[in-house]
FIDO-801360 format. One line per 10 residues: their letters; for each residue x, y negated, z of N, C-alpha, C. Coordinates in steps of 0.1 Angstrom, whole numbers, plus 5000, padded with zeros to 4 digits. Each point is the difference from the previous one (the first is absolute). Layout:
BEGIN
A	X,Y,Z,X,Y,Z,X,Y,Z | ... $
***
This chain:
BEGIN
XXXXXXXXXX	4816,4901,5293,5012,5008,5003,5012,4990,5000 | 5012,5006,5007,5011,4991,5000,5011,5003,4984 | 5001,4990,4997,5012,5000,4991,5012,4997,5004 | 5014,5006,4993,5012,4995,5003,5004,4983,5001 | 4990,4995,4996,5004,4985,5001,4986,4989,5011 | 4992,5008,5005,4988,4998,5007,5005,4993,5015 | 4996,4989,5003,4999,4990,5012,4990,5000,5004 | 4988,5004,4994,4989,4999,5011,4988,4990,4992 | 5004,4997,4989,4989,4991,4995,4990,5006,4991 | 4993,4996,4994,4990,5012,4995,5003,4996,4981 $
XXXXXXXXXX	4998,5008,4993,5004,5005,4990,4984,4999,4989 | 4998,4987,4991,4994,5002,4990,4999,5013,4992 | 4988,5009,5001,4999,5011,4989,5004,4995,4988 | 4995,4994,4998,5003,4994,4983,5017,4993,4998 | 5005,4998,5009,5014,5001,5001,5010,5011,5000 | 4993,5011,5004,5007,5012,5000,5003,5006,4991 | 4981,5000,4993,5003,5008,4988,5002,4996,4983 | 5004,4985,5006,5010,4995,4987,5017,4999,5004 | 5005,5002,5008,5014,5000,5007,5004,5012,4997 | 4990,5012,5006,5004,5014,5000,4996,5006,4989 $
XXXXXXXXXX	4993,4999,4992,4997,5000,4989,4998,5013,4992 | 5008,5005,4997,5004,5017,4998,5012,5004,5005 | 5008,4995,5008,5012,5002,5010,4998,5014,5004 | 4987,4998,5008,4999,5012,5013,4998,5014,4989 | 4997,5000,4988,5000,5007,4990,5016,5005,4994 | 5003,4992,4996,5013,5000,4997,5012,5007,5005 | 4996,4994,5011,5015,5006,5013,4994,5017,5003 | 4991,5003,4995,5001,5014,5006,5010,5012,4992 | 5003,4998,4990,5015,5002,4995,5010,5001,5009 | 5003,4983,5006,5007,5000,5009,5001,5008,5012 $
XXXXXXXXXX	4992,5004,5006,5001,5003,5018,5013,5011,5000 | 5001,5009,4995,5008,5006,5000,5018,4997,5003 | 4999,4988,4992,5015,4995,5000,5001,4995,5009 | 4985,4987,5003,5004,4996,5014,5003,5003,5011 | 4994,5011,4999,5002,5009,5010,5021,5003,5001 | 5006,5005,4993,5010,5002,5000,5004,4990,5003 | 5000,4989,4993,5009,4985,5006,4996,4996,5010 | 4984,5003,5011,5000,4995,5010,5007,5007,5009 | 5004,5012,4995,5007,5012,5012,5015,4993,5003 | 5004,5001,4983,5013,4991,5003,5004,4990,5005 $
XXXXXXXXXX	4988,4988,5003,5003,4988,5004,5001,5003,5014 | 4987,5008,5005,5000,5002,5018,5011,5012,5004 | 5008,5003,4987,5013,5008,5008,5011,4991,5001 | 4995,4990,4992,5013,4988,4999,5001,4992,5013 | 4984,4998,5009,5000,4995,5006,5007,5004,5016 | 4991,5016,4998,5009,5005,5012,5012,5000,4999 | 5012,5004,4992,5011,5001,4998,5004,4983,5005 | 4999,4990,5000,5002,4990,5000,4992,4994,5014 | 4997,5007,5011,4996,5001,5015,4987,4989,4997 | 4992,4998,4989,4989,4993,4994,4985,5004,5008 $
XXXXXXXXXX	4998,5010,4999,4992,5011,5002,5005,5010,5012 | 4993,5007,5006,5007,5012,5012,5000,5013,4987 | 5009,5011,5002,4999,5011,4996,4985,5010,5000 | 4995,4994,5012,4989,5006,5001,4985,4996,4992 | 5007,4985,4998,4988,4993,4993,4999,5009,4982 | 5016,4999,5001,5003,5002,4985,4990,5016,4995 | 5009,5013,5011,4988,5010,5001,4989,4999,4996 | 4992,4996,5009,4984,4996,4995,4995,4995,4984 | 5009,4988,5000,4997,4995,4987,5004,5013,4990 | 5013,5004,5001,4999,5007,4991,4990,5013,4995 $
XXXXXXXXXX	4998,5006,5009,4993,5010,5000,4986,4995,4996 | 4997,4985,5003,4986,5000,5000,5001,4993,4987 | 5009,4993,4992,5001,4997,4986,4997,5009,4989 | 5004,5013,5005,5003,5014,4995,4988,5007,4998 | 4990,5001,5013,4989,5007,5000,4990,4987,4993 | 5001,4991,5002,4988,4990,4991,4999,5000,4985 | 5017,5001,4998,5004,5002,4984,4995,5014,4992 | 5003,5008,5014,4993,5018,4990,4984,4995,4997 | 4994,4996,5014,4987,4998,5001,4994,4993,4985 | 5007,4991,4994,4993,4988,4995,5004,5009,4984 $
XXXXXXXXXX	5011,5005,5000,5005,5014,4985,4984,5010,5002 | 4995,5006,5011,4993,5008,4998,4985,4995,4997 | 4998,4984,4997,4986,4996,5001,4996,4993,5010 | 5003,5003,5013,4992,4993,5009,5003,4992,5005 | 5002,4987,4997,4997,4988,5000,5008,4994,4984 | 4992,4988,5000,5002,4986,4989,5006,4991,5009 | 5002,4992,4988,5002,4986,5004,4986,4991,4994 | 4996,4992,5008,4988,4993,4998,5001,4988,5000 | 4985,4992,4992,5008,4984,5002,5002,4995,5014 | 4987,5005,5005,5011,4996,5018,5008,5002,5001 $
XXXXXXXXXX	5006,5007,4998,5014,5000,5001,5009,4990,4995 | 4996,4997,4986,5006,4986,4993,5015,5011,4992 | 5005,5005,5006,5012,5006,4992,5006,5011,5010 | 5009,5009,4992,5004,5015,5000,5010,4995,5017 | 5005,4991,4998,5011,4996,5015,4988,5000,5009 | 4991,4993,5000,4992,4998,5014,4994,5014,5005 | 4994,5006,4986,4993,5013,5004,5008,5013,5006 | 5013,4998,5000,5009,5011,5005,5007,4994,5011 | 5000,4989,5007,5004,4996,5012,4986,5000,5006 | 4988,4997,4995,4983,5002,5009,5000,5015,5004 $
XXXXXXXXXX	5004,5010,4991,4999,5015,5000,5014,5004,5014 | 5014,4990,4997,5005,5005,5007,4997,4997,5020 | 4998,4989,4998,4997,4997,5011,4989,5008,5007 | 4990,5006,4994,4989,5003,5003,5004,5016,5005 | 5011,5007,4995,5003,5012,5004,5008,4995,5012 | 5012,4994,4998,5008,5001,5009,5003,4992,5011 | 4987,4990,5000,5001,4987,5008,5010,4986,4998 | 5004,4990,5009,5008,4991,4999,5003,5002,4993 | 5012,5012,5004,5014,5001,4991,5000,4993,4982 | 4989,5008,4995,4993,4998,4990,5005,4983,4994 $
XXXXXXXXXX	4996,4992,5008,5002,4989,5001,5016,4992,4999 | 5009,5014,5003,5015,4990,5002,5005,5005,4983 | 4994,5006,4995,5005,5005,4981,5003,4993,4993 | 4994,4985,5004,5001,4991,4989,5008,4986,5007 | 5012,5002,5011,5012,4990,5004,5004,5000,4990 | 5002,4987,4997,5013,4996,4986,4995,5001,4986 | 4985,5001,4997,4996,5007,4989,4991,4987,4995 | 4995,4999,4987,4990,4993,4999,4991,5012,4988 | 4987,4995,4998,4998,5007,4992,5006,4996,4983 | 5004,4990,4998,5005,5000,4991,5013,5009,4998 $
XXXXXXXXXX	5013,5003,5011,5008,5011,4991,4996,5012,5003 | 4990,5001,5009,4994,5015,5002,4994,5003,4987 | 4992,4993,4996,4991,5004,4985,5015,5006,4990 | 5006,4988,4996,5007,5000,4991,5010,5012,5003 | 5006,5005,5008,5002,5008,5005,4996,5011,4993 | 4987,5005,5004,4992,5014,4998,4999,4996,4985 | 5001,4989,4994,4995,5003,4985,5015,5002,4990 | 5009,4998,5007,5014,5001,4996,5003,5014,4996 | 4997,5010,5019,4999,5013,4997,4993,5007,4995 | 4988,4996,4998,4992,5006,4988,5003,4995,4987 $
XXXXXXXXXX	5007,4989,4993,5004,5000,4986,5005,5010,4999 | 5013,5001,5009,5012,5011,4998,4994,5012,4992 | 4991,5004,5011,4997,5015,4994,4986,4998,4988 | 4993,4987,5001,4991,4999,4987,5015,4997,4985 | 5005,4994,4999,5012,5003,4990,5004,5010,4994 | 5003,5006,5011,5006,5012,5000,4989,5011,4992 | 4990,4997,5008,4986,5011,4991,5000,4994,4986 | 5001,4990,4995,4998,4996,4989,5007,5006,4990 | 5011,4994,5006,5013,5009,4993,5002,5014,4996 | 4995,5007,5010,4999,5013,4997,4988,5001,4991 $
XXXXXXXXXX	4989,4995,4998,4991,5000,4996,5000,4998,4986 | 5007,4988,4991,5009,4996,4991,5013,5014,4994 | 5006,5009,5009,5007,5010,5000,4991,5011,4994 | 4989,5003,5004,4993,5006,4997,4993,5003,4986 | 4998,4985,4997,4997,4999,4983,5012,4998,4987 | 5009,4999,5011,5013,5007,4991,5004,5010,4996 | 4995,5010,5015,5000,5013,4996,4994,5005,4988 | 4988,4993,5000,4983,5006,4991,5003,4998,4984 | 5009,4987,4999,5005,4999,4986,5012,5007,4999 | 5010,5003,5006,5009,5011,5001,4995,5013,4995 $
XXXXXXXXXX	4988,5002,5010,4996,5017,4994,4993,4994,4983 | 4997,4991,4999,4995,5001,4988,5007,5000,4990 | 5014,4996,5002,5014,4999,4992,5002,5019,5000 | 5000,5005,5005,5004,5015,5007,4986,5005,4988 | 4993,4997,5001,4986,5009,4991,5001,4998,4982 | 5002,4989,5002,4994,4990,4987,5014,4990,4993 | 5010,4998,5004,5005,4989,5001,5009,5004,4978 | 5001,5008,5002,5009,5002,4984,4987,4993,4989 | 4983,5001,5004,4995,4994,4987,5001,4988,5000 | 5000,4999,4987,5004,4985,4991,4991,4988,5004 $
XXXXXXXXXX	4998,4986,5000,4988,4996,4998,5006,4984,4991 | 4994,4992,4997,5000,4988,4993,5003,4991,5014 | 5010,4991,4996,5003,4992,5012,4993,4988,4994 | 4996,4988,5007,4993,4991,4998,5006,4985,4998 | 5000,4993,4993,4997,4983,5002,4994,4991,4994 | 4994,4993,5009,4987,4995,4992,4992,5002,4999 | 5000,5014,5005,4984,5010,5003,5002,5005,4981 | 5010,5003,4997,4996,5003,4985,5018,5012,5001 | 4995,5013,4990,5013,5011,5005,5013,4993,4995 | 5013,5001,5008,5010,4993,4992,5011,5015,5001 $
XXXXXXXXXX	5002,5004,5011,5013,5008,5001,4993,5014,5002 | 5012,5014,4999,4998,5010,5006,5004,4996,5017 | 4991,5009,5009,5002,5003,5010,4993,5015,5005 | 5000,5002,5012,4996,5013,5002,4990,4996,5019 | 4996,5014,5002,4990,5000,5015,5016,4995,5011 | 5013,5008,4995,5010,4997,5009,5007,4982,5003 | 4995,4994,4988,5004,4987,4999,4993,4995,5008 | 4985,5001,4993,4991,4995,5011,4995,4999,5013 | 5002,5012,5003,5001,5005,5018,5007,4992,5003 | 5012,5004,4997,5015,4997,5004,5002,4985,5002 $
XXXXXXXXXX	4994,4991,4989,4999,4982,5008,4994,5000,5012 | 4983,5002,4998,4994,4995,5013,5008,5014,5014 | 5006,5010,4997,5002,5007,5012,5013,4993,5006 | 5010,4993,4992,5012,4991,5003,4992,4988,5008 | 4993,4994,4993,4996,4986,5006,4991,5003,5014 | 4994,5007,4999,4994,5004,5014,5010,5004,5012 | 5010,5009,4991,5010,5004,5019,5007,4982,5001 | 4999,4992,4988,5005,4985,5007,4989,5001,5013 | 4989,4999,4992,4991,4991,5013,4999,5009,5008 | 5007,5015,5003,5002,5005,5013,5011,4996,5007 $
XXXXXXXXXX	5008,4991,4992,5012,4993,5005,4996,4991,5006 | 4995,4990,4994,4993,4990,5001,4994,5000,5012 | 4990,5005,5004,4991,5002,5015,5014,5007,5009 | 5003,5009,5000,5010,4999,5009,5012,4991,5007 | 5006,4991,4984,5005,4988,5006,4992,4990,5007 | 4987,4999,5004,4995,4991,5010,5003,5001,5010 | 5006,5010,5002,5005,5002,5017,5007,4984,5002 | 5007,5002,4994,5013,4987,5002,4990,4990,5013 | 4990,4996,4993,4991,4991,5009,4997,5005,5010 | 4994,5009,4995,4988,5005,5011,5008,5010,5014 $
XXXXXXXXXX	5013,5003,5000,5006,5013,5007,5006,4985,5011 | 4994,4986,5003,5008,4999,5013,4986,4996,5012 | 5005,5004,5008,4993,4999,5014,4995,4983,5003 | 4988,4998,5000,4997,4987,5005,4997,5002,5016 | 4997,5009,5006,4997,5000,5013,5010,4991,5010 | 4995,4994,5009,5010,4991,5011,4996,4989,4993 | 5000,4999,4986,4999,4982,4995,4985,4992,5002 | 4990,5007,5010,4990,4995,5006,4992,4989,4990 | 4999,4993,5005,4992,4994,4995,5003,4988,4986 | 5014,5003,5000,5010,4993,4991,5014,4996,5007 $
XXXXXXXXXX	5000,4999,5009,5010,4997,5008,5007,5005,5011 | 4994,5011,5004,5005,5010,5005,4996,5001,5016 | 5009,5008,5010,4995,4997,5015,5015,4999,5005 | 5007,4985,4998,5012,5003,5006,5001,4998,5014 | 4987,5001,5009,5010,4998,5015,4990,5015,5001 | 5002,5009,4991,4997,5014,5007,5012,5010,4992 | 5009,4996,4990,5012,5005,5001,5000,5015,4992 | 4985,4999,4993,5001,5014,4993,5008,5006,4992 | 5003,5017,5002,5009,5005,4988,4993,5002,4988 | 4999,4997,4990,4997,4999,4986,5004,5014,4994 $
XXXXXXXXXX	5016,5001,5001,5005,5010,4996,4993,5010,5011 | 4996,5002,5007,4999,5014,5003,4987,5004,4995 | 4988,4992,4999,4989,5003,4991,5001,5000,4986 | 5009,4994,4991,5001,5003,4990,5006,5008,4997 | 5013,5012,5009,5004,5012,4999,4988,5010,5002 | 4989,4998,5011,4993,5009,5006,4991,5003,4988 | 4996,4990,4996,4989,5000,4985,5005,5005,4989 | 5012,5001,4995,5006,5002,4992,5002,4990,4985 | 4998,4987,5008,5005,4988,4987,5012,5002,5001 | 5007,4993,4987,5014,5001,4995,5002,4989,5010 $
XXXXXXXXXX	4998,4991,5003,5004,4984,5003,4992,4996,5008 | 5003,4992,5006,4992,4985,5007,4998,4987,4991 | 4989,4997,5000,4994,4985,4994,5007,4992,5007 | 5007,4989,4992,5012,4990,5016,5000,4989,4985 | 5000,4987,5011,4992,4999,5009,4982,4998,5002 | 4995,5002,5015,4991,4997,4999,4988,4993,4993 | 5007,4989,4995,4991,4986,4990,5001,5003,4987 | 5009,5014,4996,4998,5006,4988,4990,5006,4996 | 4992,5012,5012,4992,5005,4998,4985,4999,4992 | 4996,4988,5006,4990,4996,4994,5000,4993,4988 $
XXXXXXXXXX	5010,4993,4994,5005,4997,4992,5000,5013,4984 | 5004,5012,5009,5001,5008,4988,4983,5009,4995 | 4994,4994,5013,4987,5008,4993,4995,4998,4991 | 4991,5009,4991,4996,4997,4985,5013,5011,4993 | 5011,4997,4999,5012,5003,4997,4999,5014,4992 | 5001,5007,5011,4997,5013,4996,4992,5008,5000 | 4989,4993,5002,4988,5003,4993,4998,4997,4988 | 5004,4989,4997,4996,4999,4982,5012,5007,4993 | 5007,5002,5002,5016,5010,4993,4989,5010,5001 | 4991,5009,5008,5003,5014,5003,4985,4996,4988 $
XXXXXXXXXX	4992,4989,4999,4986,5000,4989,5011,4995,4988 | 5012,4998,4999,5005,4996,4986,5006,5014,4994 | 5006,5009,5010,5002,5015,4995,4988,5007,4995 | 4993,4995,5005,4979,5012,4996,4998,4989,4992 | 5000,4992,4995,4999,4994,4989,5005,5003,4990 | 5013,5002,5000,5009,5009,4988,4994,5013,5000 | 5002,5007,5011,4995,5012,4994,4987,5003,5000 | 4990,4992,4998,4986,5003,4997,5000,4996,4987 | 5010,4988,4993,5001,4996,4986,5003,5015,4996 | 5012,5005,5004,5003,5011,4989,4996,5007,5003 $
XXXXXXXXXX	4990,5007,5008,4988,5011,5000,4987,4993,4991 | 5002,4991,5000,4987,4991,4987,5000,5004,4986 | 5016,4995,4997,5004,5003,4990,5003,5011,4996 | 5003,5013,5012,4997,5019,4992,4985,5002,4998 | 4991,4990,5012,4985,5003,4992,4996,4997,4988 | 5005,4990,4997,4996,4993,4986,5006,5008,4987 | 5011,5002,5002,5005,5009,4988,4993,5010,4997 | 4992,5008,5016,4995,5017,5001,4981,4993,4996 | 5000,4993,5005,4987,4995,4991,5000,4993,4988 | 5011,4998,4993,5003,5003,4986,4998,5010,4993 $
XXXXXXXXXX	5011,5007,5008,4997,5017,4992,4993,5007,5004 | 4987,4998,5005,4991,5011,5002,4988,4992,4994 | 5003,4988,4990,4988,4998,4991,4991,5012,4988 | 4994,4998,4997,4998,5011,4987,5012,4997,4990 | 4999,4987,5001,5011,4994,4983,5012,5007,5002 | 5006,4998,5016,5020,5004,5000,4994,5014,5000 | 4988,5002,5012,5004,5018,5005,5010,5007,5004 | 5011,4994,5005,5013,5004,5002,4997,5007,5014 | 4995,4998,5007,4997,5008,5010,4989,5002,5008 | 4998,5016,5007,4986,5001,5007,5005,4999,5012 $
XXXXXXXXXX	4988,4993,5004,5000,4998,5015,4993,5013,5009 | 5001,5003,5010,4994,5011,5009,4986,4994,5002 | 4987,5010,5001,4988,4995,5002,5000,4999,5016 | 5009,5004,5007,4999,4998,5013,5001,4984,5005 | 5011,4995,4988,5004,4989,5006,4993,4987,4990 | 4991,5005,4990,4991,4993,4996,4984,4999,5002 | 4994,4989,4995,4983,5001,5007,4994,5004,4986 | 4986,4999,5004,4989,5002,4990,4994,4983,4997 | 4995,5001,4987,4986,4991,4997,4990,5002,5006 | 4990,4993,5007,4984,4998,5003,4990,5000,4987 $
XXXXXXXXXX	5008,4997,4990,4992,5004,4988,5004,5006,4989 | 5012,4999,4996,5009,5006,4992,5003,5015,5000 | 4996,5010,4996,4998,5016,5007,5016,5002,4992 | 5004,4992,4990,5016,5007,4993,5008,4992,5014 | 5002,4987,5003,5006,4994,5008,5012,5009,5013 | 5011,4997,4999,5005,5001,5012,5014,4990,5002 | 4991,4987,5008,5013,4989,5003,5009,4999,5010 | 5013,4999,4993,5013,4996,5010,4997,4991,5013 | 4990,5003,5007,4999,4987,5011,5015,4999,5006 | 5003,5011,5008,5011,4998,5006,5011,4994,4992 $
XXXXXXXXXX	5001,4997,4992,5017,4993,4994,4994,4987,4998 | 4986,4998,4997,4996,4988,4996,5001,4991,5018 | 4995,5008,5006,5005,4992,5015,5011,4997,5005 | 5010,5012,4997,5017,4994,5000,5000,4987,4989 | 4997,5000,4993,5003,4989,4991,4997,4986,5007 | 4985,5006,5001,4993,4985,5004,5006,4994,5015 | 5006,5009,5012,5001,4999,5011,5013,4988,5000 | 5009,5001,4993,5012,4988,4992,4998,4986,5007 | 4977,5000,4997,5003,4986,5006,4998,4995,5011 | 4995,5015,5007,4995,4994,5013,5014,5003,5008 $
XXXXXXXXXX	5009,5009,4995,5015,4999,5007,5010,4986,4998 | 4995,4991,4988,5008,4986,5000,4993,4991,5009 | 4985,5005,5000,4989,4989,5005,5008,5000,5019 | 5003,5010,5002,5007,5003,5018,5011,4991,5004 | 5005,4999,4981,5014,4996,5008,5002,4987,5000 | 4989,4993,4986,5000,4988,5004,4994,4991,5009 | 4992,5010,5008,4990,4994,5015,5010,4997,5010 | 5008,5008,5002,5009,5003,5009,5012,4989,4999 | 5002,4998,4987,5011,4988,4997,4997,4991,5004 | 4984,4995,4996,4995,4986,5004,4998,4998,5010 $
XXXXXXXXXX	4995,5015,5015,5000,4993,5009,5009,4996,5011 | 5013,5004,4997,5011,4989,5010,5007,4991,4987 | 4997,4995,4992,5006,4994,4991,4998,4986,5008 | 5014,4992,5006,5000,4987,5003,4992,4995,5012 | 4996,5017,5007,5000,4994,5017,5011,5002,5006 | 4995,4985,5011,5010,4998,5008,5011,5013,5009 | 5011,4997,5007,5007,5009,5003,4991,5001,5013 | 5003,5013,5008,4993,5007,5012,4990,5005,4993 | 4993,5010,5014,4985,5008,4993,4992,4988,4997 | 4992,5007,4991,4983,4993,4994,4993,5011,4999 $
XXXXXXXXXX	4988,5000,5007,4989,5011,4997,4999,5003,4985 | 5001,4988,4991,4998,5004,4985,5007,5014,4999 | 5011,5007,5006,5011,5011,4999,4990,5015,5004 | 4989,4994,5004,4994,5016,5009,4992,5003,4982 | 5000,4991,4991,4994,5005,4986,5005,5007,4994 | 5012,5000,5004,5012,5009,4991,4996,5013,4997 | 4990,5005,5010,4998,5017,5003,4993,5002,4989 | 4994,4996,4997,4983,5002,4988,5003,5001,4990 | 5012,4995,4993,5003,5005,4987,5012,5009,4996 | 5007,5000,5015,5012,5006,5000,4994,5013,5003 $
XXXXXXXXXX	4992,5004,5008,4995,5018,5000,4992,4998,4990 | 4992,4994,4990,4992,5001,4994,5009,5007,4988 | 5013,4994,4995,5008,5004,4993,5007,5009,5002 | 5002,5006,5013,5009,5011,5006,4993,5011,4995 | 4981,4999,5000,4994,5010,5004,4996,5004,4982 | 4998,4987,4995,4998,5004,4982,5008,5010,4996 | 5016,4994,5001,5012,5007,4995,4999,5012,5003 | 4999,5006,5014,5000,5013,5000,4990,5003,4999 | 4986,4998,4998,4987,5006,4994,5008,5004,4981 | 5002,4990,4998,5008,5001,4983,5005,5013,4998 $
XXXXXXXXXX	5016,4998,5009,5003,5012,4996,4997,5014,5008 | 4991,5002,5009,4997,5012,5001,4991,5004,4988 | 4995,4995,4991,4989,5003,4989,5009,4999,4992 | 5012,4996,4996,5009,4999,4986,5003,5012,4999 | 5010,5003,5011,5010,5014,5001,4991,5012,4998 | 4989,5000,5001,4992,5014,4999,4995,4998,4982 | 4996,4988,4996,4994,5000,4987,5010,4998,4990 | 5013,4998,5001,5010,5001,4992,5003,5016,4998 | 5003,5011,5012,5003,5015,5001,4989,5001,4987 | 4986,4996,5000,4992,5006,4993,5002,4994,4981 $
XXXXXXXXXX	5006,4987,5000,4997,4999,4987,5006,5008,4990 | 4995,5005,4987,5005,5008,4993,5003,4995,4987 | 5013,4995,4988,4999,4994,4990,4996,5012,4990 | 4994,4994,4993,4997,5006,4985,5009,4999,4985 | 5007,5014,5007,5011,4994,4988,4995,5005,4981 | 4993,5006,4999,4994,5001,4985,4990,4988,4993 | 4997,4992,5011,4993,4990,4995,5003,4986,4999 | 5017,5001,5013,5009,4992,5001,5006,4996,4984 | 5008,5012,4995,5005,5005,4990,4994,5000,4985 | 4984,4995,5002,4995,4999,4987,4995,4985,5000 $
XXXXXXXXXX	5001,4993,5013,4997,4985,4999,5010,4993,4998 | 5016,5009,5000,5009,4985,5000,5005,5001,4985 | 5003,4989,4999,5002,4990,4989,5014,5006,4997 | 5006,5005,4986,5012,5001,5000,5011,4989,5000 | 4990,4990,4998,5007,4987,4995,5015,4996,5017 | 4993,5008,5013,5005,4993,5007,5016,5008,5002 | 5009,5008,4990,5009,5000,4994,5005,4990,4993 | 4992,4991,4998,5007,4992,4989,5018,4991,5005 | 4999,4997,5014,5012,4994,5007,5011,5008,4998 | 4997,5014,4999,5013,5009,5003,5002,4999,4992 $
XXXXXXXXXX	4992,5001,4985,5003,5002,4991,5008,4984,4987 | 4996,4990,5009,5008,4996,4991,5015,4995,5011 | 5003,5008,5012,5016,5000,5006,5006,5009,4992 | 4993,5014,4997,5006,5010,4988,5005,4992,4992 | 4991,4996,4992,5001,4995,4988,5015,4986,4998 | 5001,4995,5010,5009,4992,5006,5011,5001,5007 | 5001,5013,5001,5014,5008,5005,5006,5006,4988 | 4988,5014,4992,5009,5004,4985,5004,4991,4992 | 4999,4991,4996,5000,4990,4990,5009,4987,5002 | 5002,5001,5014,5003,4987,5004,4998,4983,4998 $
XXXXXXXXXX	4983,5001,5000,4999,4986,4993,4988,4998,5014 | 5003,4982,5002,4995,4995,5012,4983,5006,5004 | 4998,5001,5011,4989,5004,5004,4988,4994,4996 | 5001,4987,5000,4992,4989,4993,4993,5004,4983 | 5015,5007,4994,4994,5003,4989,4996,5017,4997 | 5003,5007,5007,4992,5012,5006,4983,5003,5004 | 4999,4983,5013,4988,4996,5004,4994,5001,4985 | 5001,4991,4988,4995,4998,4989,4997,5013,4992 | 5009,5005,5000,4996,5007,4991,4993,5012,5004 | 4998,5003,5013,4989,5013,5010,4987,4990,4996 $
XXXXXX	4997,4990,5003,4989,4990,5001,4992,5003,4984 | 5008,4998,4991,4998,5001,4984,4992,5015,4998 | 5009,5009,5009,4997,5015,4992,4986,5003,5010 | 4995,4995,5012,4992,5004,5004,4987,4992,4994 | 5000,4984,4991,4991,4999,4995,4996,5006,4989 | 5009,5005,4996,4997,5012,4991,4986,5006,4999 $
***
């Protein structure tokens, strides 16, 4: 079959399918966006006497029907194909003839890809974020149920202070709307238009409008200049695995606590049997898998980000194929995160604390702080010697 870059010479199998590798996999996320940016570019072209009006028609329409087609199942992208750009210009051409063929003036597949993967962060961010919103709610409602009982605040892993279910929510549900902040501020990067900047340098004796496809698409901006583009890749992709890295730490760290307390020792709280498993031999058993997987998942969301770091780390300026790797750990990460929190936000609604057993495990000792600021307010004598003398009465 012909590829976007095909002269006529014949093509080692065994070159394909280490080039193309999992691409043609990959990009099927993509088609969809492509789809939109290629509409945009071939209205850019007609508008700009590039293309005939009529050409533009066809493409458009036939962009449109190949994109429903490929949403409803019927058709992939395959390794013949090599990638998601070739297989939607083979499909277009094949419906609508020639024309098919004039889609890609002024285009390379390098800002076409990057392109479609720009507009799909947008709205993969944006899911996250909401997604992240979501498990804020879940410790909210648990603030709303539960939030006035007491519990032992920690350090050291040993009780030091009073705290309550509202403290504790209340941290990780603060630090989480960060990392809904957080993934939303990736836009900064990811919201400008590389399309027109071709293949790194652009197509200046074809005079394209930039701005009008990056209005049509709805990026904030244009990528300027050209020899920036490729330069910035990697970029915002590892920002958007350094945000799911933070917030897969602090979904780690509510599992860890909640698989604290749902030991026999704390018992501080039951978990729902819906959202816990059984033993294979243990007939009393029923394990937290699910929070032990948020926990554990921590590393394979750092493991994404530091793939991705290393692989444009100190290549040269322009494209390098090493950039088509980017995909593999950046959806791999996209796809954890929100696997994560659609399983948090439902198993949080369910957890229940135990406050009579809360209440008979804590230590009264962890008064002791307040009690020697009392003691160092009525009396007026330094807190140091306050500290002393609470310390004395509790070896008592």
């Amino acid at each position: 079959m012909s590829r976007l870059w095909d002269k006529g010479q014949p093509l080692d199998d065994r070159v394909l399918a280490f080039t193309a590798g999992e691409d043609h996999a990959l990009d099927e996320r993509l088609v969809q966006y492509d789809v939109k940016a290629s509409i945009a570019h071939a209205r850019m072209l007609a508008a700009r006497g590039l293309i005939s009006q009529e050409d533009f028609a066809l493409i458009e329409k036939g962009l449109r029907e190949v994109g429903e087609a490929h949403a409803r199942g019927e058709w992939k992208i395959t390794l013949e194909d090599e990638d998601g750009q070739t297989a939607l210009e083979k499909h277009l051409t094949a419906k609508i003839g020639p024309a098919g063929g004039r889609v890609h003036l002024g285009r390379s597949r390098n800002d076409q890809v990057l392109t479609a993967l720009r507009l799909y962060l947008k709205d993969a961010v944006e899911d996250l974020a909401r997604g992240v919103d979501k498990v804020v709610e879940a410790l909210d409602g648990l603030v709303d149920r539960q939030g006035d009982i007491a519990l032992p605040g920690y350090t050291h892993m040993q009780q030091a202070m009073p705290s309550s279910v509202k403290l504790w929510a209340g941290g990780f549900a603060n630090e989480l709307r960060d990392d809904a902040a957080g993934l939303r501020a990736t836009l900064r990067r990811i919201d400008k238009s590389p399309l027109g900047s071709a293949a790194g340098y652009g197509a200046p004796a074809l005079k394209l409008d930039r701005e009008m496809t990056a209005k049509e698409m709805g990026f904030a901006s244009v990528h300027v200049p050209v020899t920036a583009v490729q330069l910035s890749r990697g970029k915002a992709e590892s920002q958007v695995l350094f945000e799911i890295a933070l917030t897969m730490q602090d979904l780690g760290r509510l599992a860890s606590d909640l698989l604290l307390f749902y030991t026999q020792e704390f018992a501080f709280v039951k978990l729902p049997d819906a959202f816990t498993t059984g033993s294979s031999i243990m007939p009393q058993k029923r394990n937290p898998d699910v929070f032990e997987l948020i926990r554990g998942r921590t590393a394979t969301a750092h493991g994404c980000l530091v793939e991705a770091l290393g692989i444009f780390a100190k290549l040269p300026s322009g494209y390098q194929r090493d950039l088509q790797l980017l995909k593999f750990p950046l959806f791999r990460g996209i796809d954890l995160c929100a696997q994560t929190l659609d399983i948090t936000s439902p198993a949080l609604s369910a957890v229940h604390f135990n406050e009579d057993t809360i209440r008979h495990k804590t230590n009264a000792a962890i008064h002791a702080a307040d009690q020697a600021y009392e003691l160092s307010l009525r009396h007026g004598i330094p807190f140091r010697e306050a500290y002393r003398r609470i310390a004395q009465e509790l070896e008592k």
